[in-house]
N, C-alpha and C positions, 0 to 999 in steps of 0.2 A: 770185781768190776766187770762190767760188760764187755764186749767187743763189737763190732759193727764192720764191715766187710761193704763196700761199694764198688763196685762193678764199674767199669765202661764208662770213666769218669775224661773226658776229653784232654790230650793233653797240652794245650793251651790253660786250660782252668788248672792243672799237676802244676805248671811252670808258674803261673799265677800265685796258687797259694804258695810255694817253697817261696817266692821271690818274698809274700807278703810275711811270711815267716820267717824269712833271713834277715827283714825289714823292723821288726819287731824282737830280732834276737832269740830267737827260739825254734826250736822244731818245728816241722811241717805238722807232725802229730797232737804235738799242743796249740799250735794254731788252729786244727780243726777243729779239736776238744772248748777250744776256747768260741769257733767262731757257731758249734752247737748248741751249744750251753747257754751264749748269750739269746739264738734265736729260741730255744726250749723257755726260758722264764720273761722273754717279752713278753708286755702284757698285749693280747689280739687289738690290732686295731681296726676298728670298725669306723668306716668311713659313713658318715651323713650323707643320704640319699641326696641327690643334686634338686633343688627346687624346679618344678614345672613352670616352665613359662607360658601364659596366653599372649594372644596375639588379638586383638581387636579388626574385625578391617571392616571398612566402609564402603559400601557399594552406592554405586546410582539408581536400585530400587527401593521400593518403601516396603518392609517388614510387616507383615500384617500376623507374624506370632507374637504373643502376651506370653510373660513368666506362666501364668498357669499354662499354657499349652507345651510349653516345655518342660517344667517339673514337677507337676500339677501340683497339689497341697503336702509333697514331698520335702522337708527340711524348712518348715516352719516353724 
């Protein structure tokens, strides 16, 4: 079995995991073995890009562009 060695891990988060491990009944060491493993075979979640919103707005001039001067024969 492998090993893994992490560095400069803050100890707030050391005091964290023992308590979340002591909480759970188990070792620090299996709490992490355990809290790996779970994130290693999640399946990736990919989030749906946010829909774009338009916005319409109304002025007090009169438009004098037509669809074709803006898209010209583009997506017909």
């Amino acid at each position: 079995m492998s090993a893994i060695h992490v560095r400069n891990v803050p100890e707030p988060v050391v005091t964290a995991l023992r308590e979340r491990a002591a909480r759970h009944g188990q070792s620090m060491q299996q709490e992490v073995r355990n809290i790996l493993e779970a994130a290693a075979t999640a399946p990736p979640s990919i989030e749906a890009p946010q829909p774009v919103r338009l916005t319409t707005v109304r002025t007090a001039g009169i438009s004098t562009w037509g669809r074709e001067d803006i898209y010209g024969n583009a997506g017909r």
